[in-house]
N, C-alpha and C positions, 0 to 999 in steps of 0.2 A: 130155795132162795133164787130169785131171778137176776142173771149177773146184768149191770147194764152197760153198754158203750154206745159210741157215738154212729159206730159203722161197720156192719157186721158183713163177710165177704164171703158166700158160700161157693167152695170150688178155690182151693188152692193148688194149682196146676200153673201150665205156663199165664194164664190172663190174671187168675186172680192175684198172683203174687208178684206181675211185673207191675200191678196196682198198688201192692205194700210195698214195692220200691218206690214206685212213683211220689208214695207218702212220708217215706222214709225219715226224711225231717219232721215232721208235724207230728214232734211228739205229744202236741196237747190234742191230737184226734184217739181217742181211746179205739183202738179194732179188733174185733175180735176173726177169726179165717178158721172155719168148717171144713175139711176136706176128707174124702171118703178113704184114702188112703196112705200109707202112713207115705214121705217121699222118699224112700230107698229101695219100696216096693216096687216088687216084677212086674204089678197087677197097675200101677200107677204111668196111664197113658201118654202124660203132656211131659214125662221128662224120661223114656224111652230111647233106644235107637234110631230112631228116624229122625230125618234131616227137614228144616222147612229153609226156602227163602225169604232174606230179610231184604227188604227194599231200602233204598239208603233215606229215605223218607225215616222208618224205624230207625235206623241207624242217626240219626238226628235226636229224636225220643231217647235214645239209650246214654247221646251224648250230655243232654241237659237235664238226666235222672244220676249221671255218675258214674255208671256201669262199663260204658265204652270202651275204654282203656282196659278192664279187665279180661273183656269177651275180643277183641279186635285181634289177639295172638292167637287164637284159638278157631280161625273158623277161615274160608277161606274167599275172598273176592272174588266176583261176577265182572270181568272185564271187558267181554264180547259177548254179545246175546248173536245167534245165530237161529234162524227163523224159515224150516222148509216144508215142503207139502211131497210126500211120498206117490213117487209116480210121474211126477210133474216138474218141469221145469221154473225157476222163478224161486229166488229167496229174496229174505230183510234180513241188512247184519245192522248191527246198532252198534257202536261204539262209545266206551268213557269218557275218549280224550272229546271227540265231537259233542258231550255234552257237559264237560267241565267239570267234572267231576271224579273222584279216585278210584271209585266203581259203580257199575249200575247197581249193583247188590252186594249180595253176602250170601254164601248158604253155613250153617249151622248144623250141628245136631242138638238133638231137642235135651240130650242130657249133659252138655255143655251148656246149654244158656241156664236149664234147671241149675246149676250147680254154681254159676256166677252167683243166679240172683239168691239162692237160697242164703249161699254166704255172706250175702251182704244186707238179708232180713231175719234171719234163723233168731237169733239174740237181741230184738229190737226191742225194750223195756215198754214201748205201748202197744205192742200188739201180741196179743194171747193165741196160742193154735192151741185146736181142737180136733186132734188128727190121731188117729183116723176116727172120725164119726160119721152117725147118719140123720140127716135132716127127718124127725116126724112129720111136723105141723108147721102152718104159717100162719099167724092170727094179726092184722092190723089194725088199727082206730088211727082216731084223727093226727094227734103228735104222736106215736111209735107204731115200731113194728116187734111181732115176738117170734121167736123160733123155738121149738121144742125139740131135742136131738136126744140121741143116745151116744156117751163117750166114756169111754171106761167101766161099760158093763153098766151104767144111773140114768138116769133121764136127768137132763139140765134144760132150765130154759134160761134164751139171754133175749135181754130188750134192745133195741137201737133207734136212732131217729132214721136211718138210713139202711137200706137192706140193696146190697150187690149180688146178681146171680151171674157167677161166673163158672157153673156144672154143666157147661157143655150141651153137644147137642143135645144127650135126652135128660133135658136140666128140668129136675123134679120140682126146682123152686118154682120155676117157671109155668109148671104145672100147678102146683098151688097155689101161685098169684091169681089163676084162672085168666092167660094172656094164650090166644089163639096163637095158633102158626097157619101159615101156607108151606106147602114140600111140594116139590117134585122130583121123581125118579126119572133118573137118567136112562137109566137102566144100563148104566155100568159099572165098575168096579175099578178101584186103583191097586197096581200091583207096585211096593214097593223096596228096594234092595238096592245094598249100597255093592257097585263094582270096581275092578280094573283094567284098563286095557295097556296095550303095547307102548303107547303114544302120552306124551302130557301132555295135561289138559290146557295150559298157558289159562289158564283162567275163563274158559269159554261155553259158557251155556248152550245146549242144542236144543230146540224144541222143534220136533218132528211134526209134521199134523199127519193121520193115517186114518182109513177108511175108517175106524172103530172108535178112534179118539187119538190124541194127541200123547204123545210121547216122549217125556222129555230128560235130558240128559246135565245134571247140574254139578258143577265140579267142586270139588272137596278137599280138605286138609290130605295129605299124603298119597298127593295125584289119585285120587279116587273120585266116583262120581255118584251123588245119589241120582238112580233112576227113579220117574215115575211114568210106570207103563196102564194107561187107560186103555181097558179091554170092556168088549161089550159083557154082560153079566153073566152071557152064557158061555163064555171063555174061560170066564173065571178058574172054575175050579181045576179043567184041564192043564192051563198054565200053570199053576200052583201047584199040582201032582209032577209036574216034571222033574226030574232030577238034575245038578246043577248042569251037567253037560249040553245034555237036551234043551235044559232053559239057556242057556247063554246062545245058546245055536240059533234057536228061534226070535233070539230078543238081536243078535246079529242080523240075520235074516228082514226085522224088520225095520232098524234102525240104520243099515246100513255100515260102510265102515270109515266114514267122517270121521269117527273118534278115534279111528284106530281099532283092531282088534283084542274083541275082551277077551282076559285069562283068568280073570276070576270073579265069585259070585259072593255075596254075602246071604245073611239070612233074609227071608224074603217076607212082608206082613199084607195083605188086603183087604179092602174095605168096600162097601159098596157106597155107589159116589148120589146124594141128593142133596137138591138144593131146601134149607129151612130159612127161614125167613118170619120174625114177628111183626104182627100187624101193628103193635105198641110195644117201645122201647120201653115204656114204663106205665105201674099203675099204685096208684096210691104213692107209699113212701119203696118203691121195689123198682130199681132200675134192671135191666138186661144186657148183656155186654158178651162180646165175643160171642162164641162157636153157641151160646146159649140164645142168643138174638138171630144169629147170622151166620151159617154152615154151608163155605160155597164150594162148587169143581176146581179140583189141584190146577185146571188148565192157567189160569193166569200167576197162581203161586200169590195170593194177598190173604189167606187167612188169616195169619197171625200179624201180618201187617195191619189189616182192616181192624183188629180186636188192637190192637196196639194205640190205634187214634181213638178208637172209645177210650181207651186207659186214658191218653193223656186229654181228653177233653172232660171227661168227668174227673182226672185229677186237680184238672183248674177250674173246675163248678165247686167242688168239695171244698181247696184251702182257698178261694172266695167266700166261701159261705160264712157267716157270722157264728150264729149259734145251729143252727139248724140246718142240715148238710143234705135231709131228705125233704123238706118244702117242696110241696107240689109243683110250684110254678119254677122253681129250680127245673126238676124234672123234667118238667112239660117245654124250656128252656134248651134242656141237653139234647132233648129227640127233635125238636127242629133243626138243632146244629148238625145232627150226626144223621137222620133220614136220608138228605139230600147224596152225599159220599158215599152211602151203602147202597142206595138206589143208583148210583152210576157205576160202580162195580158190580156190581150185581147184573147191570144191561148189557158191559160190555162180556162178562164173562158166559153171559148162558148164549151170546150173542156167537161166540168163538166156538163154543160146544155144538152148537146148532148145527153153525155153516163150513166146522173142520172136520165134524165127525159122520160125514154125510159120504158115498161112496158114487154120487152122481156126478157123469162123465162132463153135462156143461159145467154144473156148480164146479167140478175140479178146475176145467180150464179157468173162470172167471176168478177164482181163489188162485193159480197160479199167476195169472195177471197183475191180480190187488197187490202180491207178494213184491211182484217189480215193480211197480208204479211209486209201492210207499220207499220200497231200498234207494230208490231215482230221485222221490222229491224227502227232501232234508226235515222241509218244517213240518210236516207229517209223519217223517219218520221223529224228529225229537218230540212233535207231541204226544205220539205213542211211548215214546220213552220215559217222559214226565210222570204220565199217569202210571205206570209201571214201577217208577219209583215214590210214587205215594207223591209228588209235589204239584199237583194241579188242587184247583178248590181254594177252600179257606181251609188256612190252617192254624191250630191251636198253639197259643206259647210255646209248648216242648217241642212239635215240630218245626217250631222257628228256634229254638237248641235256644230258647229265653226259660228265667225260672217260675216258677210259680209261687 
């Protein structure tokens, strides 16, 4: 028997399911949510150990979905961004009070915000999980879409008008939409681990730039800081073989002692760092959203922020919609909106990768130069700061904290 719903969301992780928040009221959209594994599982990626930054941009989305108040105790403000080039004279600090605001950010851990939001969707009467399952087949026609899955040992299939792929970069749905990608390897690696040092943090973000990649230092609930150390690939694994001593020595060594000296290291996870990127947001009734469309360099810290404005611009496509929530020209609608904001993150951040992770002596000087010029001029500095916090562009109702 084929079950039917209105909107079936594969990938229940941090995007797919800040999307059942996003819906939360709209008990009359039937959904059903796919996710490969169960969420208390060790093996379940998006609500882990590891920390992301939220831009106060998200922080707006969070405020006008309900969540805010619950996550706001629990994570800790981005007060000062502090911006240097290793070797080089020349930084950019940025400050909250100079741009009006309570913080530039937020950093989190990813099983803190999982745990917000799960409790305040786990029990929602119109939406069914299907956890842990695994996506077979994708079959569309003109008014639905079908998924065929394996959950509980059966093969089920369910129908929607509206099919969301939110499985991540290697998102199988994505694959059987038959929707191209562009990649490109960096050819580096993010080494990530949460630390301590001597000193608090007073709320103060460090991003290093270094011959190899950028380096950055973001502070955390109980004066801790998550690192994120970009090493070239062939680094990789040596750094990761270190033992904590060794590694804090060398991660001192290259960061400096700005933050104070570390005394201690947590566990450490890495990844190799590529850009993905699809050439269509959508085809037929299958939209693409998050880390499934768009998997950028930790150097600017907007992933989960960038997936966060797809959430909330396909959450106000969706309870706009009349009857039909996956209508073509909907679609074709949402990726005109959302192209433009992914393609200007997407510029500035491979643009930073390029010209910080380079080890040539003028390009240093000329990057140590730009560093003073923007700290010296204000409105350059606040417009970096804007886009940083997600408020440059057009923005969708929830990022103007309106409802839907």
């Amino acid at each position: 028997m084929t079950e039917k719903y209105d909107i079936i969301i594969i990938g229940g992780g941090m995007v797919g399911a800040s999307l059942v928040a996003a819906l939360k009221n709209y008990t009359d959209k039937k959904i059903a949510v796919i996710e490969a594994y169960p969420f208390q599982s060790a093996d379940q990626p998006s609500f882990d150990d590891r920390s992301i930054a939220l831009s106060y941009g998200s922080r707006r989305i969070w405020e006008a979905i309900g969540l805010w108040d619950k996550l706001s105790p629990r994570i800790q403000a981005i007060k000062n961004i502090h911006v240097s080039d290793r070797g080089h004279f020349g930084a950019t600090r940025i400050n909250h009070k100079e741009e009006q605001v309570e913080a530039l950010g937020y950093v989190a851990e990813n099983r803190v915000i999982g745990q917000v939001i799960m409790d305040e969707i786990a029990s929602l009467k119109h939406v069914d999980w299907y956890s842990p399952a695994t996506i077979e087949s994708l079959l569309q026609t003109q008014d639905s879409v079908c998924v065929s899955l394996e959950y509980n040992n059966e093969k089920k299939t369910l129908q929607s008008k509206l099919l969301v792929a939110a499985d991540g970069v290697q998102s199988l749905t994505r694959e059987l939409t038959g929707l191209d990608i562009k990649q490109e390897d960096y050819q580096q690696s993010a080494i990530i681990a949460n630390i301590q040092t001597d000193q608090s943090h007073n709320g103060i973000a460090y991003e290093r730039f270094t011959a190899n990649g950028p380096l950055a230092f973001l502070p955390m609930t109980e004066n801790r800081y998550s690192v994120v150390w970009t090493c070239s690939s062939h680094e990789q694994q040596s750094i990761m073989a270190l033992d904590d001593k060794a590694f804090i020595c060398e991660l001192q060594k290259r960061f400096g002692y700005r933050a104070g000296i570390i005394q201690k290291t947590g566990e450490r996870f890495s990844y190799p760092l590529k850009y993905t990127e699809v050439d269509q947001l959508c085809k037929g009734r299958v939209v693409i959203i998050g880390n499934a469309a768009h998997a950028l360099h930790p150097v600017s810290g907007q992933g989960y922020n960038l997936a966060l404005r797809d959430v909330a611009e396909l959450a106000e496509m969706i309870t706009g919609a009349r009857d039909d929530p996956g209508h073509p020209l909907l679609l074709e609608a949402y990726h005109a909106k959302r192209r433009k904001d992914m393609r200007r993150v997407y510029r500035i951040t491979d643009t930073m990768v390029k010209v910080f992770s380079n080890d040539c002596v003028p390009l240093g000087h000329l990057r140590a130069s730009a560093l003073t010029a923007l700290n010296m001029c204000q409105p350059l500095r606040s417009l970096m700061a804007r886009q940083s916090m997600g408020l440059l562009g057009r923005m969708s109702k929830l990022q103007r904290r309106l409802p839907i």
